[in-house]
VODO-524761 format. One line per field, with one value per residue (C-alpha): x, y, z; residue in three letters; residue number from 1; chain. Coordinates in steps of 0.25 Angstrom, whole numbers. Example, Ala and Ser with C-alpha at 12.3 -4.5 7.8 and 13.67 -1.06 7.14 Angstrom:
2
u <- c(49 / 55)
v <- c(-18 / -4)
w <- c(31 / 29)
code <- c(ALA / SER)
pos <- c(1 / 2)
unit <- c(A / A)
END
This chain:
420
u <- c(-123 / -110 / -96 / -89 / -75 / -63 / -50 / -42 / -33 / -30 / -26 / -15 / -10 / -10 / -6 / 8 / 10 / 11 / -1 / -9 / -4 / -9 / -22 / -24 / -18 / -28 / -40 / -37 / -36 / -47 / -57 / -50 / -56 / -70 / -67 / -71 / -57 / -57 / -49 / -52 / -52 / -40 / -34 / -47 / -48 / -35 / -36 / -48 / -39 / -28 / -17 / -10 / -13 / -6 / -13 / -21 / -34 / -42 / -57 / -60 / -74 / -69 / -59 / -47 / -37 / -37 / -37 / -25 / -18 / -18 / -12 / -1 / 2 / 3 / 12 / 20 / 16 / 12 / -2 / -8 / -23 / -33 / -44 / -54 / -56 / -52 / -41 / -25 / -14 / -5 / 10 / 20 / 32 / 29 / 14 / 3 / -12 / -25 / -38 / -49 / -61 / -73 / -82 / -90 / -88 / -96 / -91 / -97 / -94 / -88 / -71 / -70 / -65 / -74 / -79 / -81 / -86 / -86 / -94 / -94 / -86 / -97 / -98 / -83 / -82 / -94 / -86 / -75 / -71 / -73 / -80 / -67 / -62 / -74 / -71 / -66 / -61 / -66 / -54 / -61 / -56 / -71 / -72 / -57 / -55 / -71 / -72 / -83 / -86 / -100 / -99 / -95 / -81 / -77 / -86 / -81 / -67 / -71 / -78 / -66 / -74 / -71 / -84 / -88 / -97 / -108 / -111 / -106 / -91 / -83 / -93 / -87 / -72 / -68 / -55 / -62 / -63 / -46 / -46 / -59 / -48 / -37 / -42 / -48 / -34 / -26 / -38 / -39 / -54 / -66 / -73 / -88 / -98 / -105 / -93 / -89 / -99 / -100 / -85 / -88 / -98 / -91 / -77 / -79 / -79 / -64 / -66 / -70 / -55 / -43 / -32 / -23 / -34 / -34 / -18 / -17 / -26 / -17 / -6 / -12 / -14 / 1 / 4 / -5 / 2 / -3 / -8 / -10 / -22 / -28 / -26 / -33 / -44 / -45 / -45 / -55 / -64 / -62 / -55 / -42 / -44 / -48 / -33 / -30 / -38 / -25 / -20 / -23 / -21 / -18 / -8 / 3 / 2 / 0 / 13 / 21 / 16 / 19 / 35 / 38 / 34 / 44 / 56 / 53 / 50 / 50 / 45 / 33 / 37 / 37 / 23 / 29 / 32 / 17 / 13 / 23 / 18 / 4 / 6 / 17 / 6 / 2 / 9 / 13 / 3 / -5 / 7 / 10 / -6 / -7 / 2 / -2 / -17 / -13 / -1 / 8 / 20 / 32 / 40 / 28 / 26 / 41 / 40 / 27 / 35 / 46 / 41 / 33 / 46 / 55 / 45 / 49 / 65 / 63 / 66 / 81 / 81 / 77 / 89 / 99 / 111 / 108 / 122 / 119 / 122 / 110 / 100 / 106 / 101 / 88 / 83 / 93 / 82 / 71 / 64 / 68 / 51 / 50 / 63 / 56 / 43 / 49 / 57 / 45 / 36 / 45 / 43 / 58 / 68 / 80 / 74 / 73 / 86 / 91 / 82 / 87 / 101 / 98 / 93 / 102 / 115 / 116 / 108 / 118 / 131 / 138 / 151 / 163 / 169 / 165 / 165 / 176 / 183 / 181 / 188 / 200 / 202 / 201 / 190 / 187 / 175 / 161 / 153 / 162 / 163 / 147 / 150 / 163 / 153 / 142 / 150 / 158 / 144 / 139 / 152 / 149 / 137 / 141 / 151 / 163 / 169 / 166 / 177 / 181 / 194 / 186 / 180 / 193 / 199 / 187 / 186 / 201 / 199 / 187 / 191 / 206 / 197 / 189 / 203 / 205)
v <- c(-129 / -125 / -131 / -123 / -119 / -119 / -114 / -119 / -128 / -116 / -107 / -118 / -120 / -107 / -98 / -97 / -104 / -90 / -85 / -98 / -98 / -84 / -88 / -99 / -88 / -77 / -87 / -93 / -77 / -72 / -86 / -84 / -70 / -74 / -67 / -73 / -72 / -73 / -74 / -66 / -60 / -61 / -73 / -82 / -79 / -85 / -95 / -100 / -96 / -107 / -94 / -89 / -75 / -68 / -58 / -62 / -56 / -58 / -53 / -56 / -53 / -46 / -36 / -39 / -28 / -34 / -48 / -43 / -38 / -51 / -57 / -48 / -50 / -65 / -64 / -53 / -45 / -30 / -25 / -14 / -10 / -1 / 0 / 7 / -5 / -15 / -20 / -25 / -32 / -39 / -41 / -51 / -55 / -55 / -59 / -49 / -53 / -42 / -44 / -36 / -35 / -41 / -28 / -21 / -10 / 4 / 13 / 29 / 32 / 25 / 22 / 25 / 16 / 9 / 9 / -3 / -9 / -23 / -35 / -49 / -57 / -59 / -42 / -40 / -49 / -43 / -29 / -36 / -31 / -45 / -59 / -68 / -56 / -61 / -73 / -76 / -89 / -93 / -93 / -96 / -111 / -119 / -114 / -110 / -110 / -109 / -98 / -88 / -84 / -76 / -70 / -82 / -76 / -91 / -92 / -80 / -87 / -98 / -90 / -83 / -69 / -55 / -49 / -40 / -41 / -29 / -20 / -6 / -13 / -6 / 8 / 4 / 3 / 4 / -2 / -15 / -12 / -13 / -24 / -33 / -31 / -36 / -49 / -51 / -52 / -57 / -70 / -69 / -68 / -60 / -48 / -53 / -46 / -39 / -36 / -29 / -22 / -15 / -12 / -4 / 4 / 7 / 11 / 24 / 23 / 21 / 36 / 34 / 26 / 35 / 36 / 28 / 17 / 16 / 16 / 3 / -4 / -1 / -4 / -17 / -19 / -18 / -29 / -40 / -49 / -45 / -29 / -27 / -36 / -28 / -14 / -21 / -24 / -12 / -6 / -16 / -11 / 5 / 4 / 8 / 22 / 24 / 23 / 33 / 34 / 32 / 20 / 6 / -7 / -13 / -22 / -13 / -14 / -26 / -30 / -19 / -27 / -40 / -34 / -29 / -42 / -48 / -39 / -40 / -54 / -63 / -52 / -42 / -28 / -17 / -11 / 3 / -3 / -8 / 6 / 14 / 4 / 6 / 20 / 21 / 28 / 37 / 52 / 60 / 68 / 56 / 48 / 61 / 62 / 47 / 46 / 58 / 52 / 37 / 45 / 33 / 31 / 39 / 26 / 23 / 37 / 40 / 26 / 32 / 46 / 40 / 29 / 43 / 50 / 41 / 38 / 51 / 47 / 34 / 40 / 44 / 30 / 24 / 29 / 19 / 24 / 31 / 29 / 21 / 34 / 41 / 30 / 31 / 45 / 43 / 32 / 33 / 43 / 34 / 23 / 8 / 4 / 16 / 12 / -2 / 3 / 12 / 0 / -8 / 3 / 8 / 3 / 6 / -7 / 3 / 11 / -2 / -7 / 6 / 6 / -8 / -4 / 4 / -6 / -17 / -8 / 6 / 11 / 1 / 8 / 20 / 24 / 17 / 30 / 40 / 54 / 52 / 42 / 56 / 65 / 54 / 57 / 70 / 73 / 89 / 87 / 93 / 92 / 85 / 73 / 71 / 73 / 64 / 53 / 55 / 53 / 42 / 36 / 40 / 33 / 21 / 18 / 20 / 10 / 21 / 15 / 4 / 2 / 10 / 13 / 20 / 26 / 33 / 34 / 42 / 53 / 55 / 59 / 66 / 73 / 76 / 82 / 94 / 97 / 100)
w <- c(53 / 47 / 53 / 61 / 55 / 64 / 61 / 73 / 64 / 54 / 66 / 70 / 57 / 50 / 62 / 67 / 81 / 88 / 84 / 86 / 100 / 102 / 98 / 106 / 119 / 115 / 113 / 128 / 133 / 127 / 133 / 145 / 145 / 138 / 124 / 111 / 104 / 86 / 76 / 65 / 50 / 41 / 49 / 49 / 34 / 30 / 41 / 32 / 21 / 24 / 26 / 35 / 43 / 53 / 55 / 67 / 72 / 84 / 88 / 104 / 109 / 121 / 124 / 113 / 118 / 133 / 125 / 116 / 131 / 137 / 125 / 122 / 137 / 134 / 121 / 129 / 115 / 109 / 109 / 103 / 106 / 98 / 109 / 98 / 90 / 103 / 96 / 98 / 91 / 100 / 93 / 99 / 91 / 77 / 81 / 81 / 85 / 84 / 94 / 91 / 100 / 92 / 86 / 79 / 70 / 67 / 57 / 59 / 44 / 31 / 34 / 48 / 57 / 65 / 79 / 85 / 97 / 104 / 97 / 92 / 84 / 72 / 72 / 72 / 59 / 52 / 54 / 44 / 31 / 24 / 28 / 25 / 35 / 45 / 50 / 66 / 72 / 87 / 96 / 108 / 113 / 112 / 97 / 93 / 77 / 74 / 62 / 65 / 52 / 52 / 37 / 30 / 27 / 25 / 13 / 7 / 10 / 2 / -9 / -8 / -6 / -1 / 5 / 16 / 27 / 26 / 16 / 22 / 24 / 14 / 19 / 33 / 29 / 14 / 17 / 17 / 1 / 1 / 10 / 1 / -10 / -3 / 1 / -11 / -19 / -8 / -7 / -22 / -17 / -22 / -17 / -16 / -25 / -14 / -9 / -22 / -25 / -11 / -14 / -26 / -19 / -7 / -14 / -11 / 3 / 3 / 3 / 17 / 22 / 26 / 18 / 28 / 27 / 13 / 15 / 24 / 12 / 3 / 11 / 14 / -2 / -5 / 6 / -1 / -9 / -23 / -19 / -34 / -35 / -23 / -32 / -45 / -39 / -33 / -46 / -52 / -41 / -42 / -28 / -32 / -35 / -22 / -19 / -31 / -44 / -52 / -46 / -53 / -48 / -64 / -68 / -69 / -55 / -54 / -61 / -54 / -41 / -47 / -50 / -37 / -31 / -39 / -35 / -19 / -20 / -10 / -4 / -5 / -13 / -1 / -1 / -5 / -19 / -19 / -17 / -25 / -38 / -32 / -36 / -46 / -56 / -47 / -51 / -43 / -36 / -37 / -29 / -17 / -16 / -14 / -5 / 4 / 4 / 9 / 18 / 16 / 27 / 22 / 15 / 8 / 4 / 0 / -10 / -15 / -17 / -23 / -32 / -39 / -39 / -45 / -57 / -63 / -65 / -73 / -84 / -78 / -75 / -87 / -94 / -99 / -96 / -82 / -71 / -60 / -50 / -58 / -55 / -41 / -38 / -45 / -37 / -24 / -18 / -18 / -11 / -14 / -15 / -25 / -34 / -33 / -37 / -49 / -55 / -54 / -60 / -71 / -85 / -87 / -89 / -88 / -76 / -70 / -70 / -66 / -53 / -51 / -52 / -40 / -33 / -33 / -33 / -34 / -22 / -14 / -21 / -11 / -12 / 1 / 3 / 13 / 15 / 28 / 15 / 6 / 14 / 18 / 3 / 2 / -2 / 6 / 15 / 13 / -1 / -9 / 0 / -4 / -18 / -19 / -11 / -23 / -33 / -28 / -26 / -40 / -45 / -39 / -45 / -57 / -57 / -57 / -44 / -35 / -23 / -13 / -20 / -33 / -24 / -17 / -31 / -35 / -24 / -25 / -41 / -38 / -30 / -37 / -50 / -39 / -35 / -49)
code <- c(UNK / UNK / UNK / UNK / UNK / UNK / UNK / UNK / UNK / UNK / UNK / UNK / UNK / UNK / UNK / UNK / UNK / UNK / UNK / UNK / UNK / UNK / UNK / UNK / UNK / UNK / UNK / UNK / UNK / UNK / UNK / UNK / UNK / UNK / UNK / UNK / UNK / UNK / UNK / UNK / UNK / UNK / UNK / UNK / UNK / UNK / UNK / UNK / UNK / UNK / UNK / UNK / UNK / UNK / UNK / UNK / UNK / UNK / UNK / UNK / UNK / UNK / UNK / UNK / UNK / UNK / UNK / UNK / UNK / UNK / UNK / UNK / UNK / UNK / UNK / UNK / UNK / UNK / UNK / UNK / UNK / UNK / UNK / UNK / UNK / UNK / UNK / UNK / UNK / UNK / UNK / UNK / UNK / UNK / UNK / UNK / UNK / UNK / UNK / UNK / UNK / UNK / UNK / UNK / UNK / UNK / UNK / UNK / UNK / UNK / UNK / UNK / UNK / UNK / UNK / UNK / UNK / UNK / UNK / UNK / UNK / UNK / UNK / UNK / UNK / UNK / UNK / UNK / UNK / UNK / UNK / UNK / UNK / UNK / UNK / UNK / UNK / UNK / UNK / UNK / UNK / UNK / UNK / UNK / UNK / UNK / UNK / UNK / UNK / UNK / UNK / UNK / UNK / UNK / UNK / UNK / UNK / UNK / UNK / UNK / UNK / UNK / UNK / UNK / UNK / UNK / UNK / UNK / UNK / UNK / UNK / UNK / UNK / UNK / UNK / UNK / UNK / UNK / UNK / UNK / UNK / UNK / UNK / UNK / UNK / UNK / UNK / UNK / UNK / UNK / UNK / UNK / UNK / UNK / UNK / UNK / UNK / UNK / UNK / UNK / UNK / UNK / UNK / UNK / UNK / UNK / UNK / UNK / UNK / UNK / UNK / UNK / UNK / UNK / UNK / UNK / UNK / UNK / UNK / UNK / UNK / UNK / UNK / UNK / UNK / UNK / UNK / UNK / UNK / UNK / UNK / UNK / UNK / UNK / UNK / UNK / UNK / UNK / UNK / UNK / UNK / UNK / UNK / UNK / UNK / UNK / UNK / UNK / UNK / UNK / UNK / UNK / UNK / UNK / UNK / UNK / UNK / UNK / UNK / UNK / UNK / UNK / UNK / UNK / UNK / UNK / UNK / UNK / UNK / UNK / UNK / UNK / UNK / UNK / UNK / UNK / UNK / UNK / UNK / UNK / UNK / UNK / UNK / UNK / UNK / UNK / UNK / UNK / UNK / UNK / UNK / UNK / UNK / UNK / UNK / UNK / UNK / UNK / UNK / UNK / UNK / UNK / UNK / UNK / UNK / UNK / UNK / UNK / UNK / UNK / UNK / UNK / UNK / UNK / UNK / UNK / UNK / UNK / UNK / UNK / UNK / UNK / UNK / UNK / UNK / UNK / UNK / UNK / UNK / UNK / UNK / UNK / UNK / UNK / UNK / UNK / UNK / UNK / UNK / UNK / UNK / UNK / UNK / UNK / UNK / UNK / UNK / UNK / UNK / UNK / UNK / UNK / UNK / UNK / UNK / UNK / UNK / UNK / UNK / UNK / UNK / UNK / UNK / UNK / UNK / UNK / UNK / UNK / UNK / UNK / UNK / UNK / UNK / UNK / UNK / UNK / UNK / UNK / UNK / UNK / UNK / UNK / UNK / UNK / UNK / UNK / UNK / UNK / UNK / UNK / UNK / UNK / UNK / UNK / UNK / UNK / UNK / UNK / UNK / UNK / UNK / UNK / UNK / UNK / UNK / UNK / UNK / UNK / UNK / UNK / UNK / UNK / UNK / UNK / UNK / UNK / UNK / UNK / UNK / UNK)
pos <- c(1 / 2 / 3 / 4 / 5 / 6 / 7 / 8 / 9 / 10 / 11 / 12 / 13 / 14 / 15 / 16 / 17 / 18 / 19 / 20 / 21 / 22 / 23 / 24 / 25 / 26 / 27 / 28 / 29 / 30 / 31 / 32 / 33 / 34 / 35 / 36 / 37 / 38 / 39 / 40 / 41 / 42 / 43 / 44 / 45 / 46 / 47 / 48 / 49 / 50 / 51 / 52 / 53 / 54 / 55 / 56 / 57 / 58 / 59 / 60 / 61 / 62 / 63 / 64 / 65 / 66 / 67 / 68 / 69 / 70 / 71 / 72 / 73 / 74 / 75 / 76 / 77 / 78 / 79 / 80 / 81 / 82 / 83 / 84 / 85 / 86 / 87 / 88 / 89 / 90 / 91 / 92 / 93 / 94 / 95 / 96 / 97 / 98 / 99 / 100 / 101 / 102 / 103 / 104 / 105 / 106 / 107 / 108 / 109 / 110 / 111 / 112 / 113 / 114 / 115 / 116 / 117 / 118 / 119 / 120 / 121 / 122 / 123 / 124 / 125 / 126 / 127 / 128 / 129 / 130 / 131 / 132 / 133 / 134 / 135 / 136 / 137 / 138 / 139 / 140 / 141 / 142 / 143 / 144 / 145 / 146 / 147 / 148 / 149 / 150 / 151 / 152 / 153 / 154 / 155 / 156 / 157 / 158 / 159 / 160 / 161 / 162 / 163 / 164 / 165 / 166 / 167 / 168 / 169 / 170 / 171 / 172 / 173 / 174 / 175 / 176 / 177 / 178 / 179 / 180 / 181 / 182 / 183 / 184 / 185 / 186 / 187 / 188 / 189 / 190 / 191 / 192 / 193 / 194 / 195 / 196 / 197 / 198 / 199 / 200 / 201 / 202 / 203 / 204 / 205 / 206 / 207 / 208 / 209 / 210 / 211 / 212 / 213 / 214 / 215 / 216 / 217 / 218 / 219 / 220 / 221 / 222 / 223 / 224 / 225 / 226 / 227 / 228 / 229 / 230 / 231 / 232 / 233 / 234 / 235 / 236 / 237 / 238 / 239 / 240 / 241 / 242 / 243 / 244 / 245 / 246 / 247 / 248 / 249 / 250 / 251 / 252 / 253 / 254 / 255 / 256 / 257 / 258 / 259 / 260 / 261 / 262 / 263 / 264 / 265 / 266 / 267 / 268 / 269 / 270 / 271 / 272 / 273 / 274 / 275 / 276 / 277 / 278 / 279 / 280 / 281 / 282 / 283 / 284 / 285 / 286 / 287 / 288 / 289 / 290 / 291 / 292 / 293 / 294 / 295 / 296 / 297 / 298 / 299 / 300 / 301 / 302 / 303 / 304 / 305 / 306 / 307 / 308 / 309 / 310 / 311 / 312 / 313 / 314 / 315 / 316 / 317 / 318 / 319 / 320 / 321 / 322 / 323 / 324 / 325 / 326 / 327 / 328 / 329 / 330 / 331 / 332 / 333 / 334 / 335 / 336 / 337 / 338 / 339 / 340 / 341 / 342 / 343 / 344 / 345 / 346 / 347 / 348 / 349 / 350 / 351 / 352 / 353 / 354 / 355 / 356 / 357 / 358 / 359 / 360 / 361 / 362 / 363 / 364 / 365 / 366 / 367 / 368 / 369 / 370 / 371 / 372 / 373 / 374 / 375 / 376 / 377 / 378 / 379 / 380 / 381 / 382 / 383 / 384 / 385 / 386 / 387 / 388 / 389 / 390 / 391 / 392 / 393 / 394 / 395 / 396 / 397 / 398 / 399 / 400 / 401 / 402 / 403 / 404 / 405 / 406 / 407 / 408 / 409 / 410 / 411 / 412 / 413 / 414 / 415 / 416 / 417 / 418 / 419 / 420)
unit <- c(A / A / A / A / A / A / A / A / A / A / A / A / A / A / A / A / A / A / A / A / A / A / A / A / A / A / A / A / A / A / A / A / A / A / A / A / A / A / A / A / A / A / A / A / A / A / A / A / A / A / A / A / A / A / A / A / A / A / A / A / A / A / A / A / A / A / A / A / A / A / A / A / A / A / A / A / A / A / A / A / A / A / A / A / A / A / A / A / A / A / A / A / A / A / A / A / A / A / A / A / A / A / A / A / A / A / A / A / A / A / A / A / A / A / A / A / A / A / A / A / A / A / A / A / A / A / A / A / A / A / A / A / A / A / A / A / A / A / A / A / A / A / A / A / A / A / A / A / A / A / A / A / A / A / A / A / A / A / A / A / A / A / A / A / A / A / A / A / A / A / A / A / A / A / A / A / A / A / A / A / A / A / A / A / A / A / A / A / A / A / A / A / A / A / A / A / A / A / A / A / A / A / A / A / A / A / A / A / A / A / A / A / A / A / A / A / A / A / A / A / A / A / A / A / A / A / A / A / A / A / A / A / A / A / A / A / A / A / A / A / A / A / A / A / A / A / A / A / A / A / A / A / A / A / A / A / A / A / A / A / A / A / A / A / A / A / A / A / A / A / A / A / A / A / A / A / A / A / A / A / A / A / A / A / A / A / A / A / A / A / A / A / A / A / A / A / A / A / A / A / A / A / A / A / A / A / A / A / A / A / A / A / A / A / A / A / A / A / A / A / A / A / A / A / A / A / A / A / A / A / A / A / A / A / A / A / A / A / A / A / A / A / A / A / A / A / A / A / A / A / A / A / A / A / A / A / A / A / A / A / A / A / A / A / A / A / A / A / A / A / A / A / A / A / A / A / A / A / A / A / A / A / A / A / A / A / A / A / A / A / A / A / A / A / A / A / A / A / A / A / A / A / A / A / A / A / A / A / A / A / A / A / A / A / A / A / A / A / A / A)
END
């Protein structure tokens, strides 16, 4: 008989206090009201792992929205409910915990969501993407810590494999093929041969996902720490074009990636630089068809816009001896992430600096004066006072003038020669 594994010491350690301590107050709740309460998924995975997860999930055999009330009341907290899959999230301070009712799935056609219904714990994590993904730990006080581990996703952990649970998995939910290549990079695990091979079969059941699906894949992509290897292996695999034929996740990309961590380092580049690189060699109907297909929010949608856009007046900014108030009004219209993403895309060392020039100073440059200070000295009101304000600013980046007294001295022989 196998030893039972408990993981009550990993809880302790590897989870902060304030979710420990909740823990131990829903496991008391949900024995005081007879419900077999479960850790689940990603969290047991990592416990097993030696990392730390935040992301907290819990299965109840019972009722886990009237759980998940009781316990928000005691945290005095925030709870959301979707009573078709009889699950909440209950969110107090910077702390957030989901409870799920313990159930099984039916799905009516390929990529629809499913409906579910009541069950076990052993058929709630048989409905699971992935086995390492299919392991509970017992919170009930008699057994508290014991892994339950039905499909021997601890031996794939150790094997250091990515294989799901049934062969119609990726017929049921084709995101599953995104999210096997997720883990397999982040875990710097394999996909199992089985696995693969039903992968490549059912590739074209992405056809089935809705574009806001596929969307939050992607999305998920560009938040993992390396995203480029998730997009290489997609290619290797002929799941890429699924995304668009003429993307490719090749080591261009990969070095592009690799550069704009360095700039926003020690911080993570912004996910709209991910996706403008992502794209960058898409044209231009390509781009606006992509973007109107995955309905990306409006910022996203603007960087993606603009990134496409500014492509076309490198070879402005690649000129030598271009004034600094020229690269101002070429790039001053455009997003920060799509400026970042063009420097980081462009083969040109003097377009570069130039943009980088913007960057660091001239979008920062704007004249002291006012137009009130304009017409203390003169200057007639109407369209002249926006005039005078642009050139004093044009002025100004070009290194013409710098204090407020240039400044004055300027408007007053400006405005001296349209006397003339």
């Amino acid at each position: 008989m196998t030893k039972a594994i408990n993981l009550a010491d990993k809880i302790e350690k590897k989870l902060p206090e304030e979710l420990v301590a909740f823990i131990h107050k829903a496991r008391e709740v949900a024995a005081g009201r007879r419900e077999q309460l479960y850790i689940v998924g990603g969290v047991v995975r990592d416990l097993l792992l030696g990392q730390t997860n935040l992301d907290l999930d819990l299965v109840v055999e019972g009722n886990a929205i009237e759980l998940a009330q009781r316990l928000a009341e005691i945290k005095q907290g925030k709870i959301t409910t979707h009573t078709r899959f009889n699950t909440a999230k209950i969110q107090w301070d910077k702390w957030s915990v989901d409870l799920a009712t313990a159930r099984s799935e039916t799905y009516e056609k390929p990529g629809a969501l499913p409906k579910v219904k009541p069950s076990s714990i052993n058929n709630d994590l048989f409905r699971r993407d992935f086995t390492i993904n299919a392991m509970a730990v017992y919170l009930d006080p008699k057994c508290y810590g014991e892994l339950l581990d039905p499909y021997r996703g601890k031996d794939d952990l150790e094997s250091k494999l990515i294989r799901i649970l049934h062969e119609k998995s990726f017929i049921d939910d084709a995101t599953r093929i995104w999210r096997g290549l997720r883990y397999e990079q982040r875990l710097d695990f394999r996909l199992e041969e089985t696995t693969i091979r039903l992968l490549k079969r059912d590739i074209r059941m992405l056809d089935t996902i809705s574009a806001d699906r596929i969307r939050y894949e992607i999305e998920c992509i560009l938040q993992e720490k390396y995203p480029e290897k998730v997009f290489r292996r997609a290619d290797e695999l002929g799941v890429l074009p699924k995304l668009h034929p003429a993307l490719k996740g090749d080591g261009w990309l990969a070095g592009k990636f690799e550069e704009a961590r360095r700039i926003y380092q020690p911080d993570s580049p912004p996910m709209s630089v991910y996706l403008a690189l992502f794209v960058y060699r898409l044209n231009k109907k390509e781009t606006d068809d992509w973007i109107s297909y995955f309905r990306w929010p409006k910022s996203m949608a603007k960087t993606i816009h603009d990134t496409a856009s500014l492509k076309n007046k490198f070879s402005s900014l690649a000129k030598p001896n271009i004034k600094p108030s020229r690269i101002f009004y070429l790039l001053n219209e455009y997003s920060t992430p799509a400026i970042r993403a063009n420097s980081i895309a462009c083969e040109s060392a003097t377009a570069r600096q130039h943009i980088q020039l913007f960057l660091d100073k001239l979008r920062y440059v704007k004249p002291i004066l006012t137009g009130e200070d304009l017409k203390r000295l003169g200057v007639a009101n109407g369209r002249n006072v926006g005039t005078l304000l642009q050139q004093i600013h044009e002025a100004k980046l070009d290194g013409e003038i710098a204090t407020k007294k240039d400044e004055e001295e300027f408007v007053t022989k400006t405005a001296k020669c349209w006397q003339r």
